[in-house]
C-alpha atoms as a printed R data frame, in Angstrom:
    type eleno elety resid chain resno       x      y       z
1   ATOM     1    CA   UNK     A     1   0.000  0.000   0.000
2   ATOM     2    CA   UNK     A     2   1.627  3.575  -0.931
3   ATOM     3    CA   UNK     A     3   1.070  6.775   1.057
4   ATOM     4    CA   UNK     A     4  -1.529  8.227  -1.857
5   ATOM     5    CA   UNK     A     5  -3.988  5.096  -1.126
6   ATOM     6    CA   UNK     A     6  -3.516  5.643   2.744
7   ATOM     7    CA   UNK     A     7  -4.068  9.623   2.270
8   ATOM     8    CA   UNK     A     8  -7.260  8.675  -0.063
9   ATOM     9    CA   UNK     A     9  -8.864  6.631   2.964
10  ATOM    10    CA   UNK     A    10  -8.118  8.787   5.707
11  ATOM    11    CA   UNK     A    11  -9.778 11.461   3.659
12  ATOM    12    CA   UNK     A    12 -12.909  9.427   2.744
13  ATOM    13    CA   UNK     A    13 -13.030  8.636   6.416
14  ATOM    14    CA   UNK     A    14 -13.268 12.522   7.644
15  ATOM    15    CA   UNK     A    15 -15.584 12.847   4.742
16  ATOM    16    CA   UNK     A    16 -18.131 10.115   6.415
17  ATOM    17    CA   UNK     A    17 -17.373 11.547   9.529
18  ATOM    18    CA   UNK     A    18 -18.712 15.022   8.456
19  ATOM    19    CA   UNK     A    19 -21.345 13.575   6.337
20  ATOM    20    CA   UNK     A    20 -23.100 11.980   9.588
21  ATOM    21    CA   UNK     A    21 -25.570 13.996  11.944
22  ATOM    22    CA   UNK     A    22 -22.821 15.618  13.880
23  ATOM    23    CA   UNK     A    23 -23.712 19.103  15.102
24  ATOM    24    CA   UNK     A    24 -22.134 21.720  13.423
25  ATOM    25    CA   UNK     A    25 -20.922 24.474  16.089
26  ATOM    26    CA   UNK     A    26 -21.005 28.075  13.712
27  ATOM    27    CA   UNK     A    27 -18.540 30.507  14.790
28  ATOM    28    CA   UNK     A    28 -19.900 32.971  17.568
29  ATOM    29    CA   UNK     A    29 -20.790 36.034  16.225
30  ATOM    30    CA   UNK     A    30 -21.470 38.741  19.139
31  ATOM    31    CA   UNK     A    31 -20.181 38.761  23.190
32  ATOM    32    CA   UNK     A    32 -23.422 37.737  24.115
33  ATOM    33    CA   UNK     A    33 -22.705 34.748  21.926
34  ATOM    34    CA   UNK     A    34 -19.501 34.091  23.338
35  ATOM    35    CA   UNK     A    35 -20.994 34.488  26.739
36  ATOM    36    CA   UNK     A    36 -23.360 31.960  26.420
37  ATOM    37    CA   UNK     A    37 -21.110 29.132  24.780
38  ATOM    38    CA   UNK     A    38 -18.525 29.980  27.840
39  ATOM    39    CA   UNK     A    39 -21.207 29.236  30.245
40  ATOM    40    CA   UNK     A    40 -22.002 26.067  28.392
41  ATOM    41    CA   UNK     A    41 -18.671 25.063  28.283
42  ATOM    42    CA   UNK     A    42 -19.322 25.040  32.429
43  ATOM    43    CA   UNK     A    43 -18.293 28.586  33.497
44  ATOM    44    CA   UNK     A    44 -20.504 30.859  35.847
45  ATOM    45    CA   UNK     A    45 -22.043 32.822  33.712
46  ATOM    46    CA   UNK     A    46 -20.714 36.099  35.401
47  ATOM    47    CA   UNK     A    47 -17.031 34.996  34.786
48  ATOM    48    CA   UNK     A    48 -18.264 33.690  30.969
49  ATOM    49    CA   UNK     A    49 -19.543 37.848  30.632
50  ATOM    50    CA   UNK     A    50 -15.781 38.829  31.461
51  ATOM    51    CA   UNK     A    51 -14.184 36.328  29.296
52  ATOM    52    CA   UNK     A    52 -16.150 36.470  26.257
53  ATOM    53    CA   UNK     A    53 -14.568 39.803  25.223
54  ATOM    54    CA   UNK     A    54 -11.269 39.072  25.429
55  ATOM    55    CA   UNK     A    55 -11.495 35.090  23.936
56  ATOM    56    CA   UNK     A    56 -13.662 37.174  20.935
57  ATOM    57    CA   UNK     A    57 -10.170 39.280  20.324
58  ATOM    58    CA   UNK     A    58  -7.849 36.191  20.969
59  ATOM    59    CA   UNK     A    59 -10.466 34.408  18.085
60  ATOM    60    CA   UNK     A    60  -9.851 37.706  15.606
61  ATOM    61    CA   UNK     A    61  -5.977 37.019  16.034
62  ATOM    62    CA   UNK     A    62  -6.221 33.485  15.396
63  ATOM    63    CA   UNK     A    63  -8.483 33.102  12.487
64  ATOM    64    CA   UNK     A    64 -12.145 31.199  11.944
65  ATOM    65    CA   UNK     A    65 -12.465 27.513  13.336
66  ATOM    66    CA   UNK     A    66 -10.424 28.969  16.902
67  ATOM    67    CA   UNK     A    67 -13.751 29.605  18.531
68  ATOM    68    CA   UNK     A    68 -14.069 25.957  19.890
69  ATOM    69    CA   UNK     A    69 -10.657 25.443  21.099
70  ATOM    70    CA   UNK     A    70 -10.519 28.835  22.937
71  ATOM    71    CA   UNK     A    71 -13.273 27.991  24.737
72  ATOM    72    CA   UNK     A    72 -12.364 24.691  25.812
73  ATOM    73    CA   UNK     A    73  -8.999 26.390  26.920
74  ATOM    74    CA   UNK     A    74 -10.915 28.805  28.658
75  ATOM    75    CA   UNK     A    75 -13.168 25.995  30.363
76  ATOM    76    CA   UNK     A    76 -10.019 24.414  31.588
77  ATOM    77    CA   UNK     A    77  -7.590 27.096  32.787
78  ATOM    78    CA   UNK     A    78 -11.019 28.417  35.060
79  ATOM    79    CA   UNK     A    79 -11.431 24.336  36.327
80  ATOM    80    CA   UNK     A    80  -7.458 23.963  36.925
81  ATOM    81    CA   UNK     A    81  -7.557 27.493  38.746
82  ATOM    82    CA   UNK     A    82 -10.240 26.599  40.461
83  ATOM    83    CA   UNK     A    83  -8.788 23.393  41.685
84  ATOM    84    CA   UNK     A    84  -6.013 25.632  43.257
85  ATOM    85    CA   UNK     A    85  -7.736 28.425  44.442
86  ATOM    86    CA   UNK     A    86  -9.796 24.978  46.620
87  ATOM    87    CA   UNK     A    87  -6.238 24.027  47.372
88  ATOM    88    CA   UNK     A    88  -5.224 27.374  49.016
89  ATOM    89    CA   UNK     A    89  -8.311 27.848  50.754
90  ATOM    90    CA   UNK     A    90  -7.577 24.151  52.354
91  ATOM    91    CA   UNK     A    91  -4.084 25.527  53.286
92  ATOM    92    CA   UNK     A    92  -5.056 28.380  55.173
93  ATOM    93    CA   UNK     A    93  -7.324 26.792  56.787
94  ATOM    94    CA   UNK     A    94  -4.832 24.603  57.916
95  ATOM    95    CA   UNK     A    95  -2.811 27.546  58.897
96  ATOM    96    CA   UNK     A    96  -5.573 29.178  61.041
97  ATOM    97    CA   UNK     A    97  -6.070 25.413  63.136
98  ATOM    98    CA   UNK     A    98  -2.284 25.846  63.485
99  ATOM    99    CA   UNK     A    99  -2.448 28.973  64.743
100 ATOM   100    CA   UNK     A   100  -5.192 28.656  66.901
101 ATOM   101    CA   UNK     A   101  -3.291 25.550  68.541
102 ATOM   102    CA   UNK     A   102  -0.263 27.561  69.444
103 ATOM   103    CA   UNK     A   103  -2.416 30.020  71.136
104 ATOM   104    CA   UNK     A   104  -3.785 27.548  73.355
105 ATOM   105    CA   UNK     A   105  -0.633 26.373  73.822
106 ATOM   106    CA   UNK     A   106   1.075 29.715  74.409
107 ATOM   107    CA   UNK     A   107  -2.248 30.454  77.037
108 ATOM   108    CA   UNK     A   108  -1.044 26.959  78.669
109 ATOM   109    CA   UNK     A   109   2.125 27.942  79.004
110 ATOM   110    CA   UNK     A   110   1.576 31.477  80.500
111 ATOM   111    CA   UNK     A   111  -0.591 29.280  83.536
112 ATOM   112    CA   UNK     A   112   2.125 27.447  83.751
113 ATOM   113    CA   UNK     A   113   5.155 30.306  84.586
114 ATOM   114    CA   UNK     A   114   2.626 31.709  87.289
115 ATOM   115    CA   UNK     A   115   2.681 28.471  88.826
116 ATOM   116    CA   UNK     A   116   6.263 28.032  88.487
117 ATOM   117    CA   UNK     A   117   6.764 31.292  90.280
118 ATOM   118    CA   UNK     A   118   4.167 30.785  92.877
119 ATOM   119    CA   UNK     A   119   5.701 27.437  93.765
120 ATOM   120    CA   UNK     A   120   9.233 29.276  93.675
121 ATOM   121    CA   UNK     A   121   8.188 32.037  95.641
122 ATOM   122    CA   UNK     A   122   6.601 29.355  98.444
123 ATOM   123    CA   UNK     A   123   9.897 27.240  98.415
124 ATOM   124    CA   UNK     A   124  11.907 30.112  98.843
125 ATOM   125    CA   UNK     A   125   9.967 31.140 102.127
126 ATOM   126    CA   UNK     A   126   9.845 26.995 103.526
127 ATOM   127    CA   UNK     A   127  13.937 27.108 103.459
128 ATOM   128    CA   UNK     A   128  15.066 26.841 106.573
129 ATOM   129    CA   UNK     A   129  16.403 30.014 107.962
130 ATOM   130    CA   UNK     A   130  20.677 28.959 109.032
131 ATOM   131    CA   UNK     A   131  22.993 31.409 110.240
132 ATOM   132    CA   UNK     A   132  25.906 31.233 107.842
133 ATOM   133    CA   UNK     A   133  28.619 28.912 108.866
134 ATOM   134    CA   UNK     A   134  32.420 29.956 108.994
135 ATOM   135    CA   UNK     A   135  34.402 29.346 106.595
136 ATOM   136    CA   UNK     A   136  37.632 28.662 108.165
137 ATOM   137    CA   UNK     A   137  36.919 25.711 110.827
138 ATOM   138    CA   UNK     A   138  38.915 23.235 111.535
139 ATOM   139    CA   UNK     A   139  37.277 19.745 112.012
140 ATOM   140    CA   UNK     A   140  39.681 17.709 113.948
């Protein structure tokens, strides 16, 4: 089999595949358009409002047939971002439990000085009172 025979079928294939009942997505024509194929891509439609205009320039720069592939761009980069913004919201609230631990634990530790110093100040009044003993004695 030669490369013109192989080229011949893939291109009959594509042409059955476009001759079946596929749905045939026409370029969006206003922002309002692109608005409402960004929020069926899955974007909230108030974040679909603010990206239409900018995807509609990105589409002029690119050429006809980009519309579909922008969008699906667009539909991923807000998923993925919103994937991390989830991940740094679990992070700080990490942080916060953290933080709110070492208070307690700083509190604990503040009840535990005044003790300390209670307890010192008590021990320092039980020691027996001794009159200083010379220094030069001789023992035997």
């Amino acid at each position: 089999m030669d490369f013109g025979s192989i080229r011949r079928w893939w291109q009959q294939g594509a042409q059955r595949k476009a001759a079946r009942n596929e749905p045939v997505q026409l370029e969006p024509r206003s922002t309002g358009e692109w608005a409402s194929r960004i929020a069926a891509a899955g974007i909230a439609p108030e974040l679909a409002s603010r990206l239409a205009p900018a995807l509609e320039a990105a589409r002029a720069g690119l050429g006809p047939g980009s519309a579909p592939g922008l969008i699906r761009g667009a539909a991923l980069a807000v998923a993925l971002q919103a994937e991390s913004h989830a991940q740094v919201e679990r992070s700080l609230r990490d942080v916060r439990e953290v933080e709110r631990l070492l208070g307690a634990f700083s509190g604990e530790l503040e009840k535990l000085d005044e003790v300390l110093e209670v307890l010192a100040a008590y021990a320092q009044r039980m020691r027996p009172q001794t009159p200083p003993s010379p220094s030069r004695r001789t023992l035997h």
